[in-house]
PDB file of N, CA, C and O in Angstrom:
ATOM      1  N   UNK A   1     -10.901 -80.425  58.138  1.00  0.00           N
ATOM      2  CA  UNK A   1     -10.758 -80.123  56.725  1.00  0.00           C
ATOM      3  C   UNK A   1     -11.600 -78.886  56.415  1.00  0.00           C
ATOM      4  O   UNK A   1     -12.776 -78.897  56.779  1.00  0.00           O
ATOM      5  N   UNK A   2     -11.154 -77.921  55.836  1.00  0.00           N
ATOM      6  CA  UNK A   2     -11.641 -76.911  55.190  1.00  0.00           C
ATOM      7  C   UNK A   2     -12.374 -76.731  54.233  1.00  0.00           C
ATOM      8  O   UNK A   2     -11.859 -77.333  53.291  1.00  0.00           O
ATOM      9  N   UNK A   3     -13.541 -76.111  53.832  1.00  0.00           N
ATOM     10  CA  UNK A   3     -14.517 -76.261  52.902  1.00  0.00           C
ATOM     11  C   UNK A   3     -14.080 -75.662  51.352  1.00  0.00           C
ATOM     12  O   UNK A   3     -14.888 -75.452  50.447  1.00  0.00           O
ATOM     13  N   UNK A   4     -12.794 -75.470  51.288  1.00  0.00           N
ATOM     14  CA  UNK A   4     -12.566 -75.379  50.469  1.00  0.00           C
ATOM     15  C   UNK A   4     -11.819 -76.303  49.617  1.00  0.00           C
ATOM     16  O   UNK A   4     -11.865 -76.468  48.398  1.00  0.00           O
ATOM     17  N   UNK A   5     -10.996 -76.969  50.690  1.00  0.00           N
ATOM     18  CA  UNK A   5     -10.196 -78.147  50.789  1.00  0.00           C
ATOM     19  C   UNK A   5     -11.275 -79.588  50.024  1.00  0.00           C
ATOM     20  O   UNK A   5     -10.934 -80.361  49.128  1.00  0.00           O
ATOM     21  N   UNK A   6     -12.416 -79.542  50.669  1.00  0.00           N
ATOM     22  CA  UNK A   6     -13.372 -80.184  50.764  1.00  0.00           C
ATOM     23  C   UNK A   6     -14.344 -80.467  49.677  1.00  0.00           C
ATOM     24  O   UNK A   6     -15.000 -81.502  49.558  1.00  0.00           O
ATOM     25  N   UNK A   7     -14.363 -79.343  48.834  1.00  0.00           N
ATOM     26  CA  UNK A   7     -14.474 -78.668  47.385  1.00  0.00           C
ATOM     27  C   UNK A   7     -13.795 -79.188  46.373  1.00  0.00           C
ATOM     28  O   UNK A   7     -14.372 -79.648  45.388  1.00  0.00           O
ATOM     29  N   UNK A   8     -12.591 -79.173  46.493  1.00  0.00           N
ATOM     30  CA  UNK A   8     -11.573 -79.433  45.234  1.00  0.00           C
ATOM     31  C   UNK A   8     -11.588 -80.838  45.588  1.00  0.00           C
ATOM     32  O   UNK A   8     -11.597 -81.345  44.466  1.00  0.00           O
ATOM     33  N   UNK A   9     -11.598 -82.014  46.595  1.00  0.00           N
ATOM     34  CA  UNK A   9     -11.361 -83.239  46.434  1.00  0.00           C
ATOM     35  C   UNK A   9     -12.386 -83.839  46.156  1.00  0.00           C
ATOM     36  O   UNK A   9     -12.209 -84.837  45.456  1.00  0.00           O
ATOM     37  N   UNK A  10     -13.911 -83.497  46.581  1.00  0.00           N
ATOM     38  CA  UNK A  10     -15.248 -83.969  45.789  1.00  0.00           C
ATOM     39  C   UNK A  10     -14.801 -83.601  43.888  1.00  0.00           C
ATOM     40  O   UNK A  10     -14.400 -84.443  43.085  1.00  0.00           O
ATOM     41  N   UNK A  11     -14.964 -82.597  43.703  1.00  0.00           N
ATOM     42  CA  UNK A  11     -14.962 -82.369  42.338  1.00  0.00           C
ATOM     43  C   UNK A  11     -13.584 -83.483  42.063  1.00  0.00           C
ATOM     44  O   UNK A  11     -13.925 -84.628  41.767  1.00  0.00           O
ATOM     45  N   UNK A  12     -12.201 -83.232  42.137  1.00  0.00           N
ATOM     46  CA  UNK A  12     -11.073 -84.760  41.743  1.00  0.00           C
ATOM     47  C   UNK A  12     -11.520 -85.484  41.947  1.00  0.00           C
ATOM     48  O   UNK A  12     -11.342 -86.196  40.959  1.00  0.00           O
ATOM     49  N   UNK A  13     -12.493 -86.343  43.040  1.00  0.00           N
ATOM     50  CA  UNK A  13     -12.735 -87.534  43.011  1.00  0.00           C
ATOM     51  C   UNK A  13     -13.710 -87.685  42.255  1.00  0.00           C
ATOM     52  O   UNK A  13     -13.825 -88.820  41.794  1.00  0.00           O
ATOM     53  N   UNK A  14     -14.480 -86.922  41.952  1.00  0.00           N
ATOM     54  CA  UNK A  14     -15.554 -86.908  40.634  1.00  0.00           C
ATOM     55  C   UNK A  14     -15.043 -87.304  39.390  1.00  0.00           C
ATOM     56  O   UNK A  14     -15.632 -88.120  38.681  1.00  0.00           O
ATOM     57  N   UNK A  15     -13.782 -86.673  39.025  1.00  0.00           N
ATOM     58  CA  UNK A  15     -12.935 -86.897  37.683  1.00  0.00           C
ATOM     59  C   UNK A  15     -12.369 -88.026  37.747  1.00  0.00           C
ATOM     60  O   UNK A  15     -12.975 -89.044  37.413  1.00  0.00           O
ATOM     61  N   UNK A  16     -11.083 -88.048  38.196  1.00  0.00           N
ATOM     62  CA  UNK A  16     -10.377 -89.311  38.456  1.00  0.00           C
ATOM     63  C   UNK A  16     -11.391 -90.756  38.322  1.00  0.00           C
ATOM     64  O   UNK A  16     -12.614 -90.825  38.205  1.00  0.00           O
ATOM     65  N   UNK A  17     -10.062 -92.160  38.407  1.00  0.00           N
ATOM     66  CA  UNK A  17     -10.557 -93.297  38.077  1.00  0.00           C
ATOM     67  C   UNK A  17     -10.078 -93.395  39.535  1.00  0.00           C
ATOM     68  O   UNK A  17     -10.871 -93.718  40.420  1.00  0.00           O
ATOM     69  N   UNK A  18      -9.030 -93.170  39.745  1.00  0.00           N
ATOM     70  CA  UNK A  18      -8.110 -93.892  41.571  1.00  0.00           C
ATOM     71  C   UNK A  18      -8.963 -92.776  42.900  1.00  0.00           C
ATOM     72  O   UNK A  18      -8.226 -92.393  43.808  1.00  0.00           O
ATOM     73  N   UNK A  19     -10.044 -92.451  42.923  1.00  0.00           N
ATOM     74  CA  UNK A  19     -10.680 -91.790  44.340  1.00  0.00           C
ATOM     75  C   UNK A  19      -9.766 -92.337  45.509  1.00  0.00           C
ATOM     76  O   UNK A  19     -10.737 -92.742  46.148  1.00  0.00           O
ATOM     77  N   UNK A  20      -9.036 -92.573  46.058  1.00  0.00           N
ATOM     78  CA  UNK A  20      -8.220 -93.514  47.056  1.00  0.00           C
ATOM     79  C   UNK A  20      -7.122 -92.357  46.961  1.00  0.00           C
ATOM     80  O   UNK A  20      -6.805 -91.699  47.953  1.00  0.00           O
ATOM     81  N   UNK A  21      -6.380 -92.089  45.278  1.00  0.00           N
ATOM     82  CA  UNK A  21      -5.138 -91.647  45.829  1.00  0.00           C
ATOM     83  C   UNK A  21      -5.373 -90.118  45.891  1.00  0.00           C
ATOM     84  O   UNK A  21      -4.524 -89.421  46.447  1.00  0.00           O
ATOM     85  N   UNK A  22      -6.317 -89.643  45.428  1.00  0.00           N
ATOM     86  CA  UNK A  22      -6.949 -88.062  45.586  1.00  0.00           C
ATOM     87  C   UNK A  22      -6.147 -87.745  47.379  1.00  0.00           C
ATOM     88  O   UNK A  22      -6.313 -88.422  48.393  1.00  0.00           O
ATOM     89  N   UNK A  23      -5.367 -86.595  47.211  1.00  0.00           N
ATOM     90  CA  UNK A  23      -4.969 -86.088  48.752  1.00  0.00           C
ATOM     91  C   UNK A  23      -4.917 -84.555  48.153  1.00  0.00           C
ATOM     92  O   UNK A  23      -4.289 -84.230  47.145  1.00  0.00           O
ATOM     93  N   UNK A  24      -5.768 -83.613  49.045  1.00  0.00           N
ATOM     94  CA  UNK A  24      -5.809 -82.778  48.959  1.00  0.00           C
ATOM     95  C   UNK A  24      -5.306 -81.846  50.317  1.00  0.00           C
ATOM     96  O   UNK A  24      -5.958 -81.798  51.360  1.00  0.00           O
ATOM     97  N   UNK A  25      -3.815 -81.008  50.052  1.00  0.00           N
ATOM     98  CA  UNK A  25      -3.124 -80.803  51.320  1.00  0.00           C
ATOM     99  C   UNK A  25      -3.351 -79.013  50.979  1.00  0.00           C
ATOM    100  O   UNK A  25      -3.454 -78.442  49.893  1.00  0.00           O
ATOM    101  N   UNK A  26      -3.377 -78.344  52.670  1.00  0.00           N
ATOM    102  CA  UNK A  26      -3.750 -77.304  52.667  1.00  0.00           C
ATOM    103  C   UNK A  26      -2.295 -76.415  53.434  1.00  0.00           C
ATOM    104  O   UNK A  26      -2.041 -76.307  54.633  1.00  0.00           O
ATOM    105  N   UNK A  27      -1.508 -75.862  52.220  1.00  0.00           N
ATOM    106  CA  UNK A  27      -0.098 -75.149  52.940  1.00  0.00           C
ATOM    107  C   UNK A  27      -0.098 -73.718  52.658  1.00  0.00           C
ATOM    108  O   UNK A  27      -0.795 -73.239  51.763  1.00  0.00           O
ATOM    109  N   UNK A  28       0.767 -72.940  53.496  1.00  0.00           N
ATOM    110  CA  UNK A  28       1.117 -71.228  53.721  1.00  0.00           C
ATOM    111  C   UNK A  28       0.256 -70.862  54.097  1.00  0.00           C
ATOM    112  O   UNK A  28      -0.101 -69.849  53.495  1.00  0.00           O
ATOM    113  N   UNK A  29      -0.747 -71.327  55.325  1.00  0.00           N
ATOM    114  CA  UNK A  29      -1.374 -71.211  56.370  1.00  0.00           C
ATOM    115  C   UNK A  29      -3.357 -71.307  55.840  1.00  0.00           C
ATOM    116  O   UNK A  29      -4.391 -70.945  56.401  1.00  0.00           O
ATOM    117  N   UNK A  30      -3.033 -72.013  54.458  1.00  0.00           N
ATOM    118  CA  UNK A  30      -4.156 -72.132  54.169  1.00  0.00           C
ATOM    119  C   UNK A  30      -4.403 -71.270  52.758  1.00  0.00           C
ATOM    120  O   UNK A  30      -5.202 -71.528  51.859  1.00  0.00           O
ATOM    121  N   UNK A  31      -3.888 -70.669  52.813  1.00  0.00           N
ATOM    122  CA  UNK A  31      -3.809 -69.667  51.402  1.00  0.00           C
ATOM    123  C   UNK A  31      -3.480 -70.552  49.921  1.00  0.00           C
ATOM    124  O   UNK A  31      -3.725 -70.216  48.763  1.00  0.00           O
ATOM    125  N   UNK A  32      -2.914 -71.646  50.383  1.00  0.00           N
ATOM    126  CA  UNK A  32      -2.758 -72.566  48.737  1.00  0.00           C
ATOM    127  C   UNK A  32      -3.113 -73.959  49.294  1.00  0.00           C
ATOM    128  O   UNK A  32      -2.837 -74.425  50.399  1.00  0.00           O
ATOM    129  N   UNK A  33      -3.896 -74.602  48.113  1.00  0.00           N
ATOM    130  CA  UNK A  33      -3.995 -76.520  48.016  1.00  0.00           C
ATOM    131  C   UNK A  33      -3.412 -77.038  47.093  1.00  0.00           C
ATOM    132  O   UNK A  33      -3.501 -76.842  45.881  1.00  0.00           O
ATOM    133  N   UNK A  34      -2.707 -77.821  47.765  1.00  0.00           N
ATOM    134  CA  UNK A  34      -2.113 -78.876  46.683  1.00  0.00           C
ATOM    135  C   UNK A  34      -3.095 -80.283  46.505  1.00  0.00           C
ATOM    136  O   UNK A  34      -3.579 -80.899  47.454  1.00  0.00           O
ATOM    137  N   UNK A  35      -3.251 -80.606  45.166  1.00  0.00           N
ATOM    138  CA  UNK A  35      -3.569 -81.533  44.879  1.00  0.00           C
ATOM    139  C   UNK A  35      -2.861 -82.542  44.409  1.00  0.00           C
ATOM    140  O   UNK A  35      -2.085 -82.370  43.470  1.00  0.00           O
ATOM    141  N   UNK A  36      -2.988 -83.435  44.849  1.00  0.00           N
ATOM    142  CA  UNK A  36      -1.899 -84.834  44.262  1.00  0.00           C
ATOM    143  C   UNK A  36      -3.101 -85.920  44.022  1.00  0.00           C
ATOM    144  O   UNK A  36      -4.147 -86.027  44.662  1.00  0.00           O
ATOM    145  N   UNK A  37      -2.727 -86.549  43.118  1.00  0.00           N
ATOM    146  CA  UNK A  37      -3.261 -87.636  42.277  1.00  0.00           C
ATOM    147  C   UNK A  37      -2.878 -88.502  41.979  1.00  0.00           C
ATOM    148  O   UNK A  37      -1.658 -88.464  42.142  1.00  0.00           O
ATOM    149  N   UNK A  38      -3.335 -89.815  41.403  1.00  0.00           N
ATOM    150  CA  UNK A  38      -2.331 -90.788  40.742  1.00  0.00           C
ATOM    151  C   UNK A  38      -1.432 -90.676  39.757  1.00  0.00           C
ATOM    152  O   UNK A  38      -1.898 -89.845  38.978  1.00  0.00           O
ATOM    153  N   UNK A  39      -0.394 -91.061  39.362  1.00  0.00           N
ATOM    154  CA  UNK A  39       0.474 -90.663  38.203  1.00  0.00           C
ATOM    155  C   UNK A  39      -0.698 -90.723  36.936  1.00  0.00           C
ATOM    156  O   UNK A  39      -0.945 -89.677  36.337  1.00  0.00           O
ATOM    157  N   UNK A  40      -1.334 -91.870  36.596  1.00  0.00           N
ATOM    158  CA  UNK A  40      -2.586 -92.264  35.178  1.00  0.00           C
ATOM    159  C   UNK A  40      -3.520 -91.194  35.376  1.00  0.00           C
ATOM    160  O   UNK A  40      -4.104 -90.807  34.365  1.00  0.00           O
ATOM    161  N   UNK A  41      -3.920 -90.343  37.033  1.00  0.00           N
ATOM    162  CA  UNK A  41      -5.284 -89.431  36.244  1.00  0.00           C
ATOM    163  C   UNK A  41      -4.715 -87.882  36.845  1.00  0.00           C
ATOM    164  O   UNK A  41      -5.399 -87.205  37.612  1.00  0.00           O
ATOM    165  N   UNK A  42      -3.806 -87.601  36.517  1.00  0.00           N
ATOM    166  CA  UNK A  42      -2.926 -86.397  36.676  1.00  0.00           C
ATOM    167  C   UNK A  42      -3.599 -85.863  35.465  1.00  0.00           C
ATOM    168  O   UNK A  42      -4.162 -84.795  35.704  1.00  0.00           O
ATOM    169  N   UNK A  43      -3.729 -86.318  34.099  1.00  0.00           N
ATOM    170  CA  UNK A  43      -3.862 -85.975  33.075  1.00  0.00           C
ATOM    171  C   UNK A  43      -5.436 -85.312  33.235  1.00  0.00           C
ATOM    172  O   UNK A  43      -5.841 -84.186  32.944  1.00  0.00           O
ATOM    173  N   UNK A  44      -5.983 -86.220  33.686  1.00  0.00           N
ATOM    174  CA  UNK A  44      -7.556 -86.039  33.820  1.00  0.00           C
ATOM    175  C   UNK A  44      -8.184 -84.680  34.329  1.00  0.00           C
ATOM    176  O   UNK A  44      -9.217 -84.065  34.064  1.00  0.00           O
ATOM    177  N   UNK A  45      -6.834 -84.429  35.390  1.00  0.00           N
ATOM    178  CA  UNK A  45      -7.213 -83.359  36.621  1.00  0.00           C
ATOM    179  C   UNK A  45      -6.714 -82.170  35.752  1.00  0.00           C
ATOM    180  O   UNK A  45      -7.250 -81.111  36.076  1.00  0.00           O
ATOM    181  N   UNK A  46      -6.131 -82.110  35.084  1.00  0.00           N
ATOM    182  CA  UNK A  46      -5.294 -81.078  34.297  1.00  0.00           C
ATOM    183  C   UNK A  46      -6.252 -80.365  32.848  1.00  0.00           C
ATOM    184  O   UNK A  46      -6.588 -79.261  32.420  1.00  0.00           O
ATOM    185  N   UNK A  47      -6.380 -81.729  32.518  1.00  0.00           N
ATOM    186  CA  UNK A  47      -7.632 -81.688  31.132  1.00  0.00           C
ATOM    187  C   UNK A  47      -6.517 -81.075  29.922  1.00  0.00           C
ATOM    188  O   UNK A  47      -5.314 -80.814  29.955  1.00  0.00           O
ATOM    189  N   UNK A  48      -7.665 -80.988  28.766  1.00  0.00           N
ATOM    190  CA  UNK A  48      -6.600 -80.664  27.647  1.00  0.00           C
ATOM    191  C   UNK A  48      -6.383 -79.197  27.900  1.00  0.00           C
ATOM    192  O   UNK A  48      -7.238 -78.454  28.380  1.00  0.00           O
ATOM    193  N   UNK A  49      -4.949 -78.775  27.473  1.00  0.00           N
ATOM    194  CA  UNK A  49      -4.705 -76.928  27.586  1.00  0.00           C
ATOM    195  C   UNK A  49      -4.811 -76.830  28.943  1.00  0.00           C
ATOM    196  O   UNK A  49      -4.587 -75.679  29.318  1.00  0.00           O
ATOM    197  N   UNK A  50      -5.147 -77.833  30.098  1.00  0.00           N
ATOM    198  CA  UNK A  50      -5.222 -76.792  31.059  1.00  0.00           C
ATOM    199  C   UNK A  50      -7.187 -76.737  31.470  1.00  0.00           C
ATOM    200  O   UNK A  50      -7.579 -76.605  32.629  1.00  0.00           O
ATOM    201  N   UNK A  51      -7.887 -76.831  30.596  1.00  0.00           N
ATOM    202  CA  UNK A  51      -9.479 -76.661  30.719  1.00  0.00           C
ATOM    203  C   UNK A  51      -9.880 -76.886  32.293  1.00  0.00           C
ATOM    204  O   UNK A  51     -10.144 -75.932  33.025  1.00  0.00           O
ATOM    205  N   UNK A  52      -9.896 -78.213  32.724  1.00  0.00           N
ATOM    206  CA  UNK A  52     -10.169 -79.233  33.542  1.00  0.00           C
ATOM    207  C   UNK A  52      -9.792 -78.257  34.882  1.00  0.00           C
ATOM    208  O   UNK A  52     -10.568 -77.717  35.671  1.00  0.00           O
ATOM    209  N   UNK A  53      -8.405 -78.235  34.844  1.00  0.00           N
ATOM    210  CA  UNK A  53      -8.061 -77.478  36.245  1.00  0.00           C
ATOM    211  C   UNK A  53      -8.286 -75.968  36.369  1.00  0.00           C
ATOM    212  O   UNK A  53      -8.456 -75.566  37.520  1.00  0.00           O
ATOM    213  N   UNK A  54      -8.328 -74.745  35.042  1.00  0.00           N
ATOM    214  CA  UNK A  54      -8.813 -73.733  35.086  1.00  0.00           C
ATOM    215  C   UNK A  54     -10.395 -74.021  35.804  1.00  0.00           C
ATOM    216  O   UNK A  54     -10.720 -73.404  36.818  1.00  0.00           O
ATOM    217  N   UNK A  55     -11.226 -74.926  35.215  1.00  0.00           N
ATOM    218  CA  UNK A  55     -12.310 -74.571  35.695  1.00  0.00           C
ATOM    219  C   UNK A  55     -12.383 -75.110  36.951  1.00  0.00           C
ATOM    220  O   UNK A  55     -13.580 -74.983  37.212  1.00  0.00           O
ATOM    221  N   UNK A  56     -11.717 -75.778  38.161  1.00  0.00           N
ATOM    222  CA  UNK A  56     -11.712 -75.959  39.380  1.00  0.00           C
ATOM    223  C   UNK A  56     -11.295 -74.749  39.663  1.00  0.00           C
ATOM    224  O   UNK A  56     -11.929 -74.065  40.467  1.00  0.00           O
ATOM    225  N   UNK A  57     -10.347 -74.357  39.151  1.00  0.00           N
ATOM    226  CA  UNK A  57      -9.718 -72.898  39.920  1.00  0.00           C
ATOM    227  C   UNK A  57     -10.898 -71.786  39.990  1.00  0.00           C
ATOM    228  O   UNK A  57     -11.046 -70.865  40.794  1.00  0.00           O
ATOM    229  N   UNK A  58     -11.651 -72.162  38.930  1.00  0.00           N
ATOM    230  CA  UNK A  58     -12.631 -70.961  38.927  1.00  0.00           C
ATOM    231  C   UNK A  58     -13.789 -70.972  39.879  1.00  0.00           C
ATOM    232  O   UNK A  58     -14.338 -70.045  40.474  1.00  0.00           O
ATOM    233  N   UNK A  59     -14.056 -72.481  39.868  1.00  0.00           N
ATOM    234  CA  UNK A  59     -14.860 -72.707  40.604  1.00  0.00           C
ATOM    235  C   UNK A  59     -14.736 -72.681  42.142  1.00  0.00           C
ATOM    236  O   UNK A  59     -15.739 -72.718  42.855  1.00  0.00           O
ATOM    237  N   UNK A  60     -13.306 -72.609  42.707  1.00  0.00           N
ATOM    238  CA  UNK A  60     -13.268 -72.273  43.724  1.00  0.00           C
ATOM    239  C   UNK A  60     -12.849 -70.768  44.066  1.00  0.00           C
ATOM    240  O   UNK A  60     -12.566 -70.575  45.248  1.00  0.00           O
ATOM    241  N   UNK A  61     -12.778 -69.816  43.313  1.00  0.00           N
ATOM    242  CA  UNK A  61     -12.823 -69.071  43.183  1.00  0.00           C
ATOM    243  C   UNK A  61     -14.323 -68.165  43.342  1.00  0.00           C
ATOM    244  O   UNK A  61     -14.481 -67.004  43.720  1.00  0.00           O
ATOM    245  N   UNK A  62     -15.111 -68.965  42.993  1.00  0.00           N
ATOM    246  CA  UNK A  62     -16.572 -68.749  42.926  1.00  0.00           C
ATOM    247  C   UNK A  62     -17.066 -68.514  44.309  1.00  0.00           C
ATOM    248  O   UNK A  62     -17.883 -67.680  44.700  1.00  0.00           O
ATOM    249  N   UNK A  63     -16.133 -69.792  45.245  1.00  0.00           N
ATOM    250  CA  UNK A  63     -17.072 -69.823  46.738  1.00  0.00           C
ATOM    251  C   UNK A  63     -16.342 -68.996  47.562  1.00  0.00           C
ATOM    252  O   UNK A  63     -15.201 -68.538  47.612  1.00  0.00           O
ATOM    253  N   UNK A  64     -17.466 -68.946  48.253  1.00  0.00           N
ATOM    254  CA  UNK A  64     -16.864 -67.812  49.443  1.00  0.00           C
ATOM    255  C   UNK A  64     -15.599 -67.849  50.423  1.00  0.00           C
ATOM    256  O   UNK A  64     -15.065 -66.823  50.845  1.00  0.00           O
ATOM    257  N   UNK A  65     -15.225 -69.005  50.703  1.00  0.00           N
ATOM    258  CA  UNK A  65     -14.405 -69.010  51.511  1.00  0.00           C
ATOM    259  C   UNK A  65     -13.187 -69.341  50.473  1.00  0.00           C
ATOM    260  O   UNK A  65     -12.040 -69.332  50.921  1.00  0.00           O
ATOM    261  N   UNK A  66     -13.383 -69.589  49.297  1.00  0.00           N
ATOM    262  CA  UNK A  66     -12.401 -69.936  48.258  1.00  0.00           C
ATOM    263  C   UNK A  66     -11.659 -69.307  47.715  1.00  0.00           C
ATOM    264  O   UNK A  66     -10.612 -69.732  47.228  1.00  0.00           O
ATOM    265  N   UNK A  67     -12.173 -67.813  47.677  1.00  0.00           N
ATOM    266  CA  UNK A  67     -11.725 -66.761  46.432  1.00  0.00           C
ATOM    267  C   UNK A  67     -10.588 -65.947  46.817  1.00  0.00           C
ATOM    268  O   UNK A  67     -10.244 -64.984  46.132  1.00  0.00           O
ATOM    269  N   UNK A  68      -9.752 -66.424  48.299  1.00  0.00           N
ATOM    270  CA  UNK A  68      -8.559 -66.008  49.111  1.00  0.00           C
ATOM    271  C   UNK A  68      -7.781 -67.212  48.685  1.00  0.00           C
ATOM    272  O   UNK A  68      -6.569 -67.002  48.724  1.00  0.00           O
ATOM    273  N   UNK A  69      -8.225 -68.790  48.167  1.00  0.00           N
ATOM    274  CA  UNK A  69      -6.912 -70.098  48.005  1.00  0.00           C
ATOM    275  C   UNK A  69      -6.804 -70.126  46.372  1.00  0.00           C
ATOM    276  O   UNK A  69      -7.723 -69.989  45.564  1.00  0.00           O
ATOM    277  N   UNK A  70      -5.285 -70.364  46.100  1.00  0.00           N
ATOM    278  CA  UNK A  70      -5.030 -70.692  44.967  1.00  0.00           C
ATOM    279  C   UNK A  70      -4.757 -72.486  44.977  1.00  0.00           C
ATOM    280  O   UNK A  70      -4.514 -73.232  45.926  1.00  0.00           O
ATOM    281  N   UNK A  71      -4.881 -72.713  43.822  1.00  0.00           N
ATOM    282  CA  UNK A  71      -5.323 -74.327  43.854  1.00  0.00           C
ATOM    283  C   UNK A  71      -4.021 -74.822  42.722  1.00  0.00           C
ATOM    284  O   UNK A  71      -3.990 -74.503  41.533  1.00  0.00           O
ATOM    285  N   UNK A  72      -2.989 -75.676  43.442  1.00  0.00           N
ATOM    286  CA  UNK A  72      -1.375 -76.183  42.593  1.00  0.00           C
ATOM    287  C   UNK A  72      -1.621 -77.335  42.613  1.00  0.00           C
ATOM    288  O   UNK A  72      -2.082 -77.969  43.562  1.00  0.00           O
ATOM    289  N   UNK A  73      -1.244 -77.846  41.223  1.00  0.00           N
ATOM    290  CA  UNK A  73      -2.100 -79.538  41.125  1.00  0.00           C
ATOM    291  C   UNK A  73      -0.230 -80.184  41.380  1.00  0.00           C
ATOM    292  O   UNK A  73       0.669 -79.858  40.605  1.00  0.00           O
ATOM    293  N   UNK A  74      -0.115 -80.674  42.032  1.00  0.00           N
ATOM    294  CA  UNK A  74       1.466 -81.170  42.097  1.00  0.00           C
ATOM    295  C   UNK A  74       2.097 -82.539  41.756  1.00  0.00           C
ATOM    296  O   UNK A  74       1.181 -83.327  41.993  1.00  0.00           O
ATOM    297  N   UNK A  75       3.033 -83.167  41.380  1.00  0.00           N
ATOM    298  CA  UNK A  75       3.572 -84.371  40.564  1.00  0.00           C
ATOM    299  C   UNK A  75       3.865 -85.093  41.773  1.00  0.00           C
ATOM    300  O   UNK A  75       4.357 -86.220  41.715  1.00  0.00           O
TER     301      UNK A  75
END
């Protein structure tokens, strides 16, 4: 697992209520993560407007090995 990978599922499992269904998948050779969640804390991960997941994006944006992955929260 990748430390960036590694990043975004500490912080979701931080948010979320279901830590279990948190899967954080790393596709197009690493350049994007998908996050999947439970259907109930999809909302959570998203936040209102968008807040919640802008500031993961930013925050992985922040780290070094991060600021090359874009982060797609997926249904």
């Amino acid at each position: 697992m990748s430390k960036p990978q590694e990043l975004i599922e500490y912080i979701a499992k931080a948010i979320v209520d279901d830590g279990e269904a948190v899967n954080v998948v790393e596709t197009e050779g690493g350049k994007m993560l998908e996050l999947e969640t439970a259907d109930d804390d999809r909302g959570r991960v998203i936040g209102r407007q968008g807040r919640v997941a802008k500031a993961m994006r930013a925050v992985l944006g922040a780290s070094r090995e991060g600021s090359r992955v874009r982060l797609e929260i997926v249904d």
